[in-house]
Structures are given as structure tokens and as C-alpha cells.
C-alpha positions as CSV (number, residue, x, y, z in Angstrom):
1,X,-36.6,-13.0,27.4
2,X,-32.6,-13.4,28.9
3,X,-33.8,-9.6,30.6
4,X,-36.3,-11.6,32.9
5,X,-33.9,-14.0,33.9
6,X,-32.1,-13.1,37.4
7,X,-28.5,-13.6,37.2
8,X,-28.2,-15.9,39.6
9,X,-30.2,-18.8,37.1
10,X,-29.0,-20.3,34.3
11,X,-30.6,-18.7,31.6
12,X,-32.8,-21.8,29.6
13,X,-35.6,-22.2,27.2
14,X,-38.8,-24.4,27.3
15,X,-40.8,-25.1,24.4
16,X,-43.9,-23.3,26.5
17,X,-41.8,-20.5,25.7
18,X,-40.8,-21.2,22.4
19,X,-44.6,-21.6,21.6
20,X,-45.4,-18.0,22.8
21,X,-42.9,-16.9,20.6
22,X,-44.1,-14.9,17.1
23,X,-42.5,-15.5,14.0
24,X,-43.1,-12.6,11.6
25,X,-42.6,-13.9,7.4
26,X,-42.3,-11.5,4.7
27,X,-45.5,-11.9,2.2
28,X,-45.5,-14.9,-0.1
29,X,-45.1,-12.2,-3.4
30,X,-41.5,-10.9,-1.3
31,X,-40.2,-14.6,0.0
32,X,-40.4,-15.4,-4.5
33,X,-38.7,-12.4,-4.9
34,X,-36.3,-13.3,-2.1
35,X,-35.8,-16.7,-4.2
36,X,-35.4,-15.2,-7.7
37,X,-32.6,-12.8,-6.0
38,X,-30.8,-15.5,-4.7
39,X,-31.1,-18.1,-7.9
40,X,-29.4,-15.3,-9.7
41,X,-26.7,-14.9,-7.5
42,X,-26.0,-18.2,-6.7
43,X,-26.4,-18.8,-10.9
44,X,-23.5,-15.8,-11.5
45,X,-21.5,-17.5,-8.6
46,X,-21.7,-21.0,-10.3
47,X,-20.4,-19.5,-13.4
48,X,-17.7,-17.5,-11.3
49,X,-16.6,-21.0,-9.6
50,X,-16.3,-22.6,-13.0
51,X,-14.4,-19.9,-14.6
52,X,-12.2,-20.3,-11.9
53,X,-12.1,-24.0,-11.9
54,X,-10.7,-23.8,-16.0
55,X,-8.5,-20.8,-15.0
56,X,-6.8,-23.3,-12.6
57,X,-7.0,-26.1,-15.2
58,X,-4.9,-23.9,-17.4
59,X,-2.4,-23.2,-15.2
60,X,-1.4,-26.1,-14.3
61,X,-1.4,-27.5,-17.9
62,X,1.1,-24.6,-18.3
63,X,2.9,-25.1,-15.5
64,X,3.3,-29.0,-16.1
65,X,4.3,-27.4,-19.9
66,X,7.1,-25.5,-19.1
67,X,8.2,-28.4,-16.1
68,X,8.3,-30.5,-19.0
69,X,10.6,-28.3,-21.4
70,X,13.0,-27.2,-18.8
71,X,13.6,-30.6,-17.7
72,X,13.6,-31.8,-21.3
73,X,15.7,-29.1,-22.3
74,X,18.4,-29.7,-19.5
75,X,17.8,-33.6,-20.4
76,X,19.2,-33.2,-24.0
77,X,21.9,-30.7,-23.0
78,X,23.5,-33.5,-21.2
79,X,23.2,-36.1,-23.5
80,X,26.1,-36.9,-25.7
81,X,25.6,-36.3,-29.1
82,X,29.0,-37.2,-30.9
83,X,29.4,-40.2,-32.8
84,X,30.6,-43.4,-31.4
């Protein structure tokens, strides 16, 4: 349709147009199968994201582990341990 336009308008569209447009769907048996290929995916992705989310989970546990011993490490180093 922007072809028909000259290009001296500003290129619009009406709903009269809109309604002369054609829409063309896939078959009812393809749109399921459409559906069942994207549940799947999206159902590996989901599993993906919460993989990830634990991997992440674990490393900061780790890294708040070994925060925690080299500051608790350095901690005792410094105390005093003789005697008084």
C-alpha cells in the first residue's frame, strides 16, 4: 500500500483499509503444532533459567564462604593469643 502513496502525503492508514486487508492463518492441526513446539522450548528454557538461577545461588554461597575465612583468618592472625 506505502507504493500508492505519492511522496508528497504523509503516508496513513484507515481502518477502510485495514478492513480490505487479508490475513492468511496456518490450519488449526499447524497453529497446535506451532503451540507444542513452543511449550517445549519455553519448558527446556524454564529449566535452563533455573539451572542458572542455583548455579548463581552457589556461587555466591561460595563466595560469601571464602569472604568469610579470609577475613576470619586475617581476624585471628591479629589477635593476641599470649597469656595475660
Amino acid at each position: 500500500m506505502k507504493s500508492e502513496i505519492p511522496t508528497d502525503m504523509q503516508p496513513s492508514v484507515r481502518f477502510s483499509d485495514l478492513a480490505q486487508q487479508k490475513i492468511y492463518l496456518p490450519s488449526v492441526t499447524e497453529q497446535l503444532q506451532i503451540i507444542a513446539l513452543i511449550e517445549d522450548k519455553e519448558s527446556l528454557l524454564l529449566s535452563r533459567i533455573e539451572n542458572n538461577n542455583l548455579s548463581i545461588k552457589l556461587m555466591r554461597d561460595l563466595r560469601d564462604s571464602l569472604v568469610l575465612s579470609t577475613v576470619a583468618r586475617d581476624f585471628c592472625r591479629n589477635l593476641d593469643w599470649s597469656v595475660a
